[in-house]
Backbone as CSV, one residue per row, in Angstrom:
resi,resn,N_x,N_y,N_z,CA_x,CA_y,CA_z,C_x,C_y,C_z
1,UNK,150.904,96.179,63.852,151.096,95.987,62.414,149.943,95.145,61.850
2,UNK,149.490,95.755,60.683,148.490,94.682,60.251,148.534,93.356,59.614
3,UNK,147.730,92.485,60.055,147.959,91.016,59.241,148.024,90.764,57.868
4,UNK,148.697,89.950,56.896,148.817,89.500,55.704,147.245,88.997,55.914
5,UNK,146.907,88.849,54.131,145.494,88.530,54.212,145.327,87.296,54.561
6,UNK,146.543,86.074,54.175,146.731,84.648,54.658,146.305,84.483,55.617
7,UNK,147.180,85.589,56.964,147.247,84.890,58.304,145.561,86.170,58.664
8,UNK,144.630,85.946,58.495,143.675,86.697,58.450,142.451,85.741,58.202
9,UNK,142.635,85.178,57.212,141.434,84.086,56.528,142.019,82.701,57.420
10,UNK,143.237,82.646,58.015,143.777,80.990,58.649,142.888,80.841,59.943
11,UNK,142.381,79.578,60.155,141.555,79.219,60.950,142.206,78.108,61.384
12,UNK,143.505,78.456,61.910,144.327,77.128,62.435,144.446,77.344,63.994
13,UNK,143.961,76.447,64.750,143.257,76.296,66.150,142.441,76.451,66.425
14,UNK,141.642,77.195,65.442,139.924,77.352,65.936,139.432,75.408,65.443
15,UNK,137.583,75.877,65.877,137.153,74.671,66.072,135.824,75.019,65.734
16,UNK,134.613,74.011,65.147,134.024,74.598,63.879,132.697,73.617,64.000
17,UNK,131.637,73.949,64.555,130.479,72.774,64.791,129.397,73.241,63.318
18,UNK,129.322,72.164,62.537,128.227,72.839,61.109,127.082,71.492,61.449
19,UNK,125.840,72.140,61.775,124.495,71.466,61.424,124.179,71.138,60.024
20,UNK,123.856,70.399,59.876,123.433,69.791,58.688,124.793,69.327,57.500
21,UNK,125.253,68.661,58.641,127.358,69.004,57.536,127.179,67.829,57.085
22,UNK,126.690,66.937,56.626,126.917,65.410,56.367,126.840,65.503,54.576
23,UNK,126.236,66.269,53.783,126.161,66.723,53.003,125.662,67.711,51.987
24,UNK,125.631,67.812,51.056,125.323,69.204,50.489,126.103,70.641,50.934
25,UNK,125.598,71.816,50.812,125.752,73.276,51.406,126.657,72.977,52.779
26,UNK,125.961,72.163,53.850,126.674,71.895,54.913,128.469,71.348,55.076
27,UNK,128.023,70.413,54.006,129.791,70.162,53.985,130.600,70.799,52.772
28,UNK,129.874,71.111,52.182,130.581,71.992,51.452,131.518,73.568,52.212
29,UNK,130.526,73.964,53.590,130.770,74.805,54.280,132.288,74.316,55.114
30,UNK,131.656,73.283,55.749,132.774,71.953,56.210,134.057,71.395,55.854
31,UNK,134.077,71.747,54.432,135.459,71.017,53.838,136.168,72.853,53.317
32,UNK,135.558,74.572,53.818,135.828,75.370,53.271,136.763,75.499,54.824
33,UNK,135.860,75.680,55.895,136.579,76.076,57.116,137.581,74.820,57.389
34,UNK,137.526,73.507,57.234,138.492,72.379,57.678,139.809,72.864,56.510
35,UNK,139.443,73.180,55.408,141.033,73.392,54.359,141.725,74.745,54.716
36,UNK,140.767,75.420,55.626,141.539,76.784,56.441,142.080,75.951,57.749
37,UNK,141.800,75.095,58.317,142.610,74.835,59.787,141.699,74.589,60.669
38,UNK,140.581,74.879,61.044,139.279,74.436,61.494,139.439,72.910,62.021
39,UNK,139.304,72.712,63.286,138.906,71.466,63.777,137.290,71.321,63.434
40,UNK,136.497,70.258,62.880,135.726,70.203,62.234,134.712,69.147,62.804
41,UNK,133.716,69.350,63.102,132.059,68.341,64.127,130.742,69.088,63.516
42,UNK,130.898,67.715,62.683,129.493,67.891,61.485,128.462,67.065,62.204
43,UNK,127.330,67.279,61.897,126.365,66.624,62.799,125.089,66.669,61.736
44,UNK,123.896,66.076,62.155,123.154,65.535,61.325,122.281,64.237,62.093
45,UNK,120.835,64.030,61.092,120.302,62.676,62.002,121.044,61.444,61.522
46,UNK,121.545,61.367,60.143,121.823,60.104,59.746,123.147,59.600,59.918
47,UNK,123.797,58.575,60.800,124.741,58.301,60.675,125.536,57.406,59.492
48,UNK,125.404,56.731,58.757,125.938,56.749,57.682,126.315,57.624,56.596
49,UNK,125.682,58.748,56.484,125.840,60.443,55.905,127.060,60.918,56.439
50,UNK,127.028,60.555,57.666,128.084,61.535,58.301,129.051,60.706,58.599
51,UNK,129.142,58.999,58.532,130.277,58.734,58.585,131.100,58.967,57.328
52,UNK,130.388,58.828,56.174,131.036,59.170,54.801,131.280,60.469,54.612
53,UNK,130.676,61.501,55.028,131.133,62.677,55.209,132.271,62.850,56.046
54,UNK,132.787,62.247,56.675,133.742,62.304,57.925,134.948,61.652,57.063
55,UNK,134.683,60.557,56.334,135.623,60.465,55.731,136.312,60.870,54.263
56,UNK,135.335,61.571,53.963,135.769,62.507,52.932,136.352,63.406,53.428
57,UNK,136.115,64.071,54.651,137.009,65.440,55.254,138.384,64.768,55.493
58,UNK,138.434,63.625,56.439,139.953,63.176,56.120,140.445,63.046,55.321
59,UNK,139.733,62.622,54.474,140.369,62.353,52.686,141.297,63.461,52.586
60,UNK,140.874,64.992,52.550,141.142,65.701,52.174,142.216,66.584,53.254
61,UNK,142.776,65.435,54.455,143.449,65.999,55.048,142.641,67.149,56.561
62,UNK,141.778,67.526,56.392,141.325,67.763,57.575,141.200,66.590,59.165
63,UNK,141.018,67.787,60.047,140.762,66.773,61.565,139.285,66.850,61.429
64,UNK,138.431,66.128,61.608,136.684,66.361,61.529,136.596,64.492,62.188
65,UNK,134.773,64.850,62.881,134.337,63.976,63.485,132.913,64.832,63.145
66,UNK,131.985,63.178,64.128,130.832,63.445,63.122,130.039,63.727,64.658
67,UNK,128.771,63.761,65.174,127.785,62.839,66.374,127.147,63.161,65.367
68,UNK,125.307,62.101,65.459,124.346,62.419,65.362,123.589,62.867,66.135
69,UNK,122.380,64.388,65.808,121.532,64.610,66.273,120.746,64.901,65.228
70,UNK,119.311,65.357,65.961,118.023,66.060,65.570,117.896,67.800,65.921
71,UNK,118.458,68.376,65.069,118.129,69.585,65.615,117.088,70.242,65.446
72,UNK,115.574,69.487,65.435,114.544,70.377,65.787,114.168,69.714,67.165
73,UNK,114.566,69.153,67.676,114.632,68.277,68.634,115.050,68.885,70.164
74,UNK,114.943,69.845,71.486,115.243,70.803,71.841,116.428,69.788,72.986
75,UNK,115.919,68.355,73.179,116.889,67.574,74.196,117.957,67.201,73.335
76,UNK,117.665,66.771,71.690,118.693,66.196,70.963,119.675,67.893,70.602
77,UNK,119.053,68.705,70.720,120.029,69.968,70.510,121.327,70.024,72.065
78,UNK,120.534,70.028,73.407,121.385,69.965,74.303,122.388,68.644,74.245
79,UNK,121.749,67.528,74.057,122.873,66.865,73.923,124.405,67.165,72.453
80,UNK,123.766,67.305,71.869,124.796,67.839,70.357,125.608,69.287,71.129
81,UNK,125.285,70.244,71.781,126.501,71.294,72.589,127.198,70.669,73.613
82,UNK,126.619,69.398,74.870,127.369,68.797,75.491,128.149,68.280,74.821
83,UNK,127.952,67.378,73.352,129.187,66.552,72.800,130.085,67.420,72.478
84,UNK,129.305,68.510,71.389,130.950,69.375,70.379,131.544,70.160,71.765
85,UNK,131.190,70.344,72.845,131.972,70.790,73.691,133.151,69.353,74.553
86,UNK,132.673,68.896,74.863,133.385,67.546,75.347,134.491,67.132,74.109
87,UNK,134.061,67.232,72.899,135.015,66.782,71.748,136.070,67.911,71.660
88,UNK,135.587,69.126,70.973,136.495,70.003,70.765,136.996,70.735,72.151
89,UNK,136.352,70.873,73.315,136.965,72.027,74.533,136.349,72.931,74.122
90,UNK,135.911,73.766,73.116,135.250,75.237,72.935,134.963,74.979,71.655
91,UNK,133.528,76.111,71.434,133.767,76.423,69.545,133.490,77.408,69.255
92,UNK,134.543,77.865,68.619,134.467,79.147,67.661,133.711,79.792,67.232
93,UNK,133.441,78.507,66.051,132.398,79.013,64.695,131.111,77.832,64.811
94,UNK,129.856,78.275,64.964,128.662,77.953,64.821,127.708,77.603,63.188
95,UNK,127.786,77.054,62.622,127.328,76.915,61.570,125.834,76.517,61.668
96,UNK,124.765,77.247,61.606,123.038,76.812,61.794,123.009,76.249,59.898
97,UNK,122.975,75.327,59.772,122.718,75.171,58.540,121.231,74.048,58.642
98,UNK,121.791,72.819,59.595,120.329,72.434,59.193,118.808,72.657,58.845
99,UNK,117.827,72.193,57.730,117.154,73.051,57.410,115.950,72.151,56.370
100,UNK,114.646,72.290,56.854,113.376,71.408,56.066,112.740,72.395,55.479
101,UNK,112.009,71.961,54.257,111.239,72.590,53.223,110.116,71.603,53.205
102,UNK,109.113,72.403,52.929,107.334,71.551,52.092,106.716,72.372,51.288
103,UNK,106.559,71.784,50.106,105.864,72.069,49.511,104.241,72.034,49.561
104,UNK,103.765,73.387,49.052,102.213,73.453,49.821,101.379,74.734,48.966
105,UNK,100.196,74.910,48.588,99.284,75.484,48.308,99.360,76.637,50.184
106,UNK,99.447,77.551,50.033,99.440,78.483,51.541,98.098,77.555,51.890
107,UNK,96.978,78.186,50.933,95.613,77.654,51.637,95.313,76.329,52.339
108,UNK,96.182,75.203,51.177,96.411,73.800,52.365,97.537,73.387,52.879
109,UNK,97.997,74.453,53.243,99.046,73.620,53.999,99.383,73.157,55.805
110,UNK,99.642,71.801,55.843,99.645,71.441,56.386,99.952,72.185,57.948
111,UNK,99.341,71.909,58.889,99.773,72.760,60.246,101.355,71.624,60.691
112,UNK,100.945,70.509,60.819,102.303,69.911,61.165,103.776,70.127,60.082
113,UNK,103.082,70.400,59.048,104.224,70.458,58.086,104.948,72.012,58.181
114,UNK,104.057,72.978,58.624,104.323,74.565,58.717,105.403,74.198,60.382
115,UNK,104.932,73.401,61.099,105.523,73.664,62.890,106.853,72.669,62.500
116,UNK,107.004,71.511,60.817,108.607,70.907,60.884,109.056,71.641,60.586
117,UNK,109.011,72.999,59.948,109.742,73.916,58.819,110.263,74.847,60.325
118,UNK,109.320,75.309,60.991,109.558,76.201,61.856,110.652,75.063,62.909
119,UNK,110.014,74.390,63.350,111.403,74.101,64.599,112.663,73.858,63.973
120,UNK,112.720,73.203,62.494,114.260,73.229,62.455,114.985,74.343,61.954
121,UNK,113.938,75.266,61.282,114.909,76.624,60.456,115.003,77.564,61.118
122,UNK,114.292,77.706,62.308,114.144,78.605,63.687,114.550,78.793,64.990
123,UNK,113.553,78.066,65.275,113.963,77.490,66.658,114.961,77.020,67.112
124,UNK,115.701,75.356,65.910,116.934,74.698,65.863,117.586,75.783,66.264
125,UNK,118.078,76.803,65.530,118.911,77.740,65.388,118.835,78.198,66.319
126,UNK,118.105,79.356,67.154,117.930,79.924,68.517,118.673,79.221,69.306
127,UNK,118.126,77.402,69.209,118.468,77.064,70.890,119.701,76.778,70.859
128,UNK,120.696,76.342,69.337,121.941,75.769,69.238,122.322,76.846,69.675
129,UNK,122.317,77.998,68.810,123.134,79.413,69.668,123.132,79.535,70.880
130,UNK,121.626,79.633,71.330,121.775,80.230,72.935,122.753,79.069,73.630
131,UNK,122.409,77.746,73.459,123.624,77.156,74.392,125.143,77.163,73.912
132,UNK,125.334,77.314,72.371,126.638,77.186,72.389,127.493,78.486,72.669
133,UNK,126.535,79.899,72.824,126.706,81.219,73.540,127.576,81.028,74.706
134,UNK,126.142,80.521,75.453,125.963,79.931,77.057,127.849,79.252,77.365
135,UNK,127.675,78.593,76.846,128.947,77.342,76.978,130.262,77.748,76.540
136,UNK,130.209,78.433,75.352,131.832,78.405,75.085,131.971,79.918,74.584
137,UNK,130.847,80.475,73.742,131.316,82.365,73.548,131.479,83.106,74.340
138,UNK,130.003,83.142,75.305,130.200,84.235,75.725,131.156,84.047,77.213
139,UNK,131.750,83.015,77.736,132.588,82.889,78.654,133.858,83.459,78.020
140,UNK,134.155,83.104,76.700,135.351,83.290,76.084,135.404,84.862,75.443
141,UNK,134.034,85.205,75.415,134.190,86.592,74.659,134.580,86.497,73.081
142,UNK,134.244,85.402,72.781,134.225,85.797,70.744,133.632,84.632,70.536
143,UNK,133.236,84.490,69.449,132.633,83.613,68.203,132.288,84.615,67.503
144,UNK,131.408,83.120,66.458,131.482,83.417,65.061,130.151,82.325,64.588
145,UNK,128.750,83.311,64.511,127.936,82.158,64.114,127.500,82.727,62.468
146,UNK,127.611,81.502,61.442,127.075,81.967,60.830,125.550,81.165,60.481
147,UNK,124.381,81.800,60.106,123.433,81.077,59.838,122.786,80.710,57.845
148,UNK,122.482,79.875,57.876,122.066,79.538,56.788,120.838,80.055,56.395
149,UNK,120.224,81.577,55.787,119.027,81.767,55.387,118.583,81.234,53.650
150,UNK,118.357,81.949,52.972,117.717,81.804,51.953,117.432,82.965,50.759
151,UNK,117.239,82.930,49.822,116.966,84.019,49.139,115.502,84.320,48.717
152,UNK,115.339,83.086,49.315,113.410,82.923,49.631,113.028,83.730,51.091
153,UNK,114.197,83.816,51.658,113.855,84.829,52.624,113.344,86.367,52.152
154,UNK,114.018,86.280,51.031,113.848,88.198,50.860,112.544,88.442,50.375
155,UNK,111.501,87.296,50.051,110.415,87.754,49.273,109.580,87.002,48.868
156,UNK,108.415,86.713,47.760,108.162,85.510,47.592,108.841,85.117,46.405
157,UNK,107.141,84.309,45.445,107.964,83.042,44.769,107.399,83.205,43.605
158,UNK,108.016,82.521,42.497,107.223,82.498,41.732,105.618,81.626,41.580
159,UNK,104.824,82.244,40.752,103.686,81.405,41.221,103.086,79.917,41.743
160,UNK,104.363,79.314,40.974,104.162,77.550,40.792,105.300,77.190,41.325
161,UNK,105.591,77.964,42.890,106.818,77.617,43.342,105.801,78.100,44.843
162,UNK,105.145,76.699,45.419,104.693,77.369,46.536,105.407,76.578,47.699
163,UNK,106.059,77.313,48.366,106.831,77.053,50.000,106.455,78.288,50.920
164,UNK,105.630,78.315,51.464,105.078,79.768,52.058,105.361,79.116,53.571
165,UNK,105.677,77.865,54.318,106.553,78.039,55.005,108.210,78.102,55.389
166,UNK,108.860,77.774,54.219,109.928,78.107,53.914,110.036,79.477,53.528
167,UNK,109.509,79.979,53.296,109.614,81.448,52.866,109.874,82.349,54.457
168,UNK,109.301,82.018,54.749,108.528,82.347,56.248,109.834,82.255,57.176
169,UNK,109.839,81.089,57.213,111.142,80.552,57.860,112.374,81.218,57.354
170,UNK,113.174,81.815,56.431,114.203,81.898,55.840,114.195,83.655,56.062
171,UNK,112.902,84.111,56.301,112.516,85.678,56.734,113.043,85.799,58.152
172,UNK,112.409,84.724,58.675,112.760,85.281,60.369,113.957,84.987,60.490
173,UNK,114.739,83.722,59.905,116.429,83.637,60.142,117.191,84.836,59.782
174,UNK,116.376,86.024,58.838,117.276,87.143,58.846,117.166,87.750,59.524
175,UNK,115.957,88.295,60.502,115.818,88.817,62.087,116.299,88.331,62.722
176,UNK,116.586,87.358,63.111,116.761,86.423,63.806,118.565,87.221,64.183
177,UNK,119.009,87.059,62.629,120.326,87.195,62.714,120.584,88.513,63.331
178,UNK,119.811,89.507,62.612,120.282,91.085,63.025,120.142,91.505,64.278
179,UNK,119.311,90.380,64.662,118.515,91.117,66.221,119.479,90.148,67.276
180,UNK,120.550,89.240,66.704,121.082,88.552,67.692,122.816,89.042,67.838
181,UNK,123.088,89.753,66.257,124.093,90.781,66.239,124.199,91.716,66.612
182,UNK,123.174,92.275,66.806,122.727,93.829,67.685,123.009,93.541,69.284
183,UNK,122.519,92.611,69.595,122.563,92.098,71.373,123.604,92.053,71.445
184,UNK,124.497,90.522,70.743,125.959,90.032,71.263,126.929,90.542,70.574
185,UNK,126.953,91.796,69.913,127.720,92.395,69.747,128.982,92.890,71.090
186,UNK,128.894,93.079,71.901,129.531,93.865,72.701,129.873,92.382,73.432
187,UNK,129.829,91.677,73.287,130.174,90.089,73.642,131.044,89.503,72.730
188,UNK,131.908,90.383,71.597,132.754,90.021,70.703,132.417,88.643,69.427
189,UNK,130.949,88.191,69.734,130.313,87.413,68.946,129.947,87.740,68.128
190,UNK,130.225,87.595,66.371,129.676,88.027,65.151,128.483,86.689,64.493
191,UNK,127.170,87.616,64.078,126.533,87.193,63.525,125.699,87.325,62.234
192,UNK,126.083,86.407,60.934,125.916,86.935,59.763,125.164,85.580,59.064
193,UNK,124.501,86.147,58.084,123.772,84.953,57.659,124.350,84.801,56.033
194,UNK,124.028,83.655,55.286,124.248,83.368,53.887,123.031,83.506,53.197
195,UNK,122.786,83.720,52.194,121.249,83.594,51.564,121.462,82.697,49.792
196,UNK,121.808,81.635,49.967,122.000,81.047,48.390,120.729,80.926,47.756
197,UNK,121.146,81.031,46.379,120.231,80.465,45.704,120.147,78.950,45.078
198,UNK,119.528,78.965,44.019,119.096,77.056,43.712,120.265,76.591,43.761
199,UNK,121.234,75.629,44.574,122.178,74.587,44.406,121.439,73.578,44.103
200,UNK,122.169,72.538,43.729,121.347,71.132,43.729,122.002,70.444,44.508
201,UNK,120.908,69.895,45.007,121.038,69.187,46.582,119.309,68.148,46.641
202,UNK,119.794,67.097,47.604,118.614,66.540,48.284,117.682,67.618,48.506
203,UNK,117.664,68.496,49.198,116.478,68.942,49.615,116.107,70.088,48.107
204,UNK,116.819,70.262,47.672,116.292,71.025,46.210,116.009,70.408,45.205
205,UNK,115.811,69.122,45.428,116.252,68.117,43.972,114.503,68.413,43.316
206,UNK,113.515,67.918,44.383,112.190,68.245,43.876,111.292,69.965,43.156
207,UNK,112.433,70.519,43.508,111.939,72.153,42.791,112.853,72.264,41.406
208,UNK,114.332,71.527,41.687,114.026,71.995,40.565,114.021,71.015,39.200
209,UNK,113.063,69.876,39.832,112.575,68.843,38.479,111.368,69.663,38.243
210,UNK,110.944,70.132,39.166,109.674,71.515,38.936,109.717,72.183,38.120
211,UNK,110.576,73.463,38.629,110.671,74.236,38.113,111.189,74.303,36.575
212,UNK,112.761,73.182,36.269,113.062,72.785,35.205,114.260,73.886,35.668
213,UNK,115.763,73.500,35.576,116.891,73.619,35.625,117.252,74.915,34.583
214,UNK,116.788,74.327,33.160,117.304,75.318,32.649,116.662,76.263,32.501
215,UNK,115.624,76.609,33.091,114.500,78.123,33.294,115.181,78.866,34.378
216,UNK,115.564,77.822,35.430,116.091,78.202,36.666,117.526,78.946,36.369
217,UNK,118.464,78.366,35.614,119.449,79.216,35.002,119.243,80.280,33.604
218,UNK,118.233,80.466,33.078,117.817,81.506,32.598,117.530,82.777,33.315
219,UNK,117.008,82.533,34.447,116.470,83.183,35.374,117.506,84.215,35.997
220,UNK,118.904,83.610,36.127,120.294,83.933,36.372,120.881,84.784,35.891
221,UNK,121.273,85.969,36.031,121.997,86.698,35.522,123.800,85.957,34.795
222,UNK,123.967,85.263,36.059,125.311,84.176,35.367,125.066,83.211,34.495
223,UNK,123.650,82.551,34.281,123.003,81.637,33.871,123.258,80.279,34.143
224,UNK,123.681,80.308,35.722,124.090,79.208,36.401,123.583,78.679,37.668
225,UNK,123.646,77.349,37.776,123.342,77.055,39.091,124.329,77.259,40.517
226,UNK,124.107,77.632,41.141,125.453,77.239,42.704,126.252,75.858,42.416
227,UNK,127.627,75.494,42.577,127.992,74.581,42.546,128.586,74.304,43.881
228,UNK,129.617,73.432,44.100,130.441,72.879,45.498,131.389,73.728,45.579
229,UNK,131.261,75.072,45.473,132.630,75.817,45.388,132.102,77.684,46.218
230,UNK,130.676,77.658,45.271,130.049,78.458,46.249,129.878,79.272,46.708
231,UNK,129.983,78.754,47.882,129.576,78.899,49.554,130.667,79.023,50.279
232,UNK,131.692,78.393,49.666,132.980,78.904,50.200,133.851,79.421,51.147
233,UNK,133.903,80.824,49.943,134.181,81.958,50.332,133.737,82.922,51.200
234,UNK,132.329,83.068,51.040,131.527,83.958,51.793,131.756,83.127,53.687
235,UNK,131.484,82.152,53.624,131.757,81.297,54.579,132.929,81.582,55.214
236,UNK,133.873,81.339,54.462,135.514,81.412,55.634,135.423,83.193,55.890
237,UNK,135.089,84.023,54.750,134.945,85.397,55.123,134.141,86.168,56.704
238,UNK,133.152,84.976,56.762,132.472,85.443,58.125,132.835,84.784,59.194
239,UNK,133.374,83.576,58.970,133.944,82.417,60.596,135.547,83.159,60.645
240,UNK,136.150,83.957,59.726,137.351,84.588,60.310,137.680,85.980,60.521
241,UNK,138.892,85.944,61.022,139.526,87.159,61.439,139.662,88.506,59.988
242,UNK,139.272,87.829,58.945,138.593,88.703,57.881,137.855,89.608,58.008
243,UNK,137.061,88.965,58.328,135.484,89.547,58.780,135.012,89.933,60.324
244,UNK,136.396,90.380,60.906,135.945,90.426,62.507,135.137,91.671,62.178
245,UNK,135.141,92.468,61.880,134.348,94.058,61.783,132.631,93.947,61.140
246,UNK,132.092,92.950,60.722,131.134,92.209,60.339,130.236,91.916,60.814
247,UNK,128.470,92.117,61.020,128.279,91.490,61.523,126.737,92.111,61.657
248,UNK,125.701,91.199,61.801,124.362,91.464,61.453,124.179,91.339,60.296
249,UNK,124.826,91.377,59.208,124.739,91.044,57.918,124.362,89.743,57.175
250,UNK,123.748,89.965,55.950,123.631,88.783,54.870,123.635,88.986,53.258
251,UNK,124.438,87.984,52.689,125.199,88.065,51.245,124.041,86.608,50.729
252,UNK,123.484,87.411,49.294,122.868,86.274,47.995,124.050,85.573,47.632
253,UNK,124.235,85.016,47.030,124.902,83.736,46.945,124.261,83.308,45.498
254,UNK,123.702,83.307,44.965,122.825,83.010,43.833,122.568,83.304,42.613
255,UNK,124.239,84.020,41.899,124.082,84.281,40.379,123.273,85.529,40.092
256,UNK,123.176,86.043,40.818,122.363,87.663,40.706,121.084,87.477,40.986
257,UNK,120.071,86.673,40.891,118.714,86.234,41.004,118.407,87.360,42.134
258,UNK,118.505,87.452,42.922,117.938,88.800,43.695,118.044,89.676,43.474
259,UNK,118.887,90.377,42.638,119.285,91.537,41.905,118.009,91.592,41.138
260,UNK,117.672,90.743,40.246,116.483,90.677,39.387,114.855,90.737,40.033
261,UNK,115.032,89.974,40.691,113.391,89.460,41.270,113.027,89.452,42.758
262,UNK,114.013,89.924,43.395,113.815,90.455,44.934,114.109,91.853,45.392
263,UNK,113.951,92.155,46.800,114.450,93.354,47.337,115.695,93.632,47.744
């Protein structure tokens, strides 16, 4: 018999590791899967971020805990799958969200600043998967990773909007994804990515004093920015039993803006 859509989207006993959860997009992701049932291990470098993040998820009635790591960091990544495994016993749902941007002229941009963009929006991602694969999916035969791309992935930028390694970076997280859904498919592991557009956040705060907010929602078919609400949906849609049939895929997030000015 088939499931009610309730007991379909409920994520009560699963267990839920989100990179970059201490704030912004990340806990916003964080407080979507913890109000479904989600045992909840947000992680991040800063510990004061994430203790206040930790206690906002209780606030709100969720179970959540925090560690700190570095996930461009390839020893601080192994240690962060030894902990959320030692904490939770297994995890479910994989959240790659952590994620650096620089701003740069292509022609000068920095080589160290192109290799921070790449280890954490890339690499991070690769190695968290392959071990949290390693460790708790593919023994168990399911998960659920979703990754955090971009809508700067699909293309470029506008002229006076130069991130040409973020661009870069947010491209290969969509290979990344299809080519890792194609493999672990038959390993009952689904892999789907998000692609938002401008939220405001720390790491967006400098584009869009740039760019100017309300150009940026002109730009919009909704004529809006992303708010804390989101990311949501699309989110609990891919970490559950919703979305088990799913997979290699990625959803804009961004008020139509790709509809308009991308592929």
């Amino acid at each position: 018999m088939a499931r009610n859509i309730k007991t379909l989207f409920d994520l009560t006993g699963k267990t839920a590791l989100i990179t970059g959860g201490s704030r912004g997009l990340g806990l916003q992701m964080a407080e979507a899967l913890g109000e479904a049932g989600a045992r909840i291990l947000v992680t991040a470098r800063k510990k004061d971020e994430l203790t206040a993040a930790v206690a906002h998820l209780k606030g709100l009635g969720i179970d959540a805990d925090w560690v700190a790591a570095d996930c461009a960091d390839p020893a601080s990544i192994e240690m962060l799958c030894d902990t959320a495994m030692k904490h939770l016993g297994h995890i479910d749902i994989l959240v790659n969200n952590a994620g650096a941007a620089w701003g740069a002229p292509a022609e000068d941009h920095p080589l160290e600043a192109w290799d921070k963009v790449m280890n954490l929006n890339v690499r991070g991602y690769f190695l968290l998967s392959q071990l949290v694969a390693k460790q708790s999916m593919i023994p168990r035969q399911s998960g659920r990773i979703i990754n955090l791309a971009s809508i700067a992935g699909l293309g470029g930028n506008p002229e006076d909007m130069q991130t040409i390694a973020y661009n870069t970076s947010k491209g290969a997280v969509l290979n990344f994804t299809r080519a890792l859904a194609a493999e672990w498919g038959r390993l009952n592991i689904t892999v789907n990515a998000i692609c938002p557009g401008f939220f405001p956040s720390k790491m967006t705060k400098g584009t869009l004093e740039h760019m100017g907010v309300e150009r940026l929602k002109a730009g919009a078919p909704l004529k809006r920015l992303g708010d804390d609400e989101d990311l949501k949906g699309i989110c609990l849609l891919f970490a559950s039993d919703a979305g088990k049939h799913i997979t290699g895929q990625w959803l804009a997030v961004d008020g139509g803006v790709s509809v308009v000015v991308a592929g």
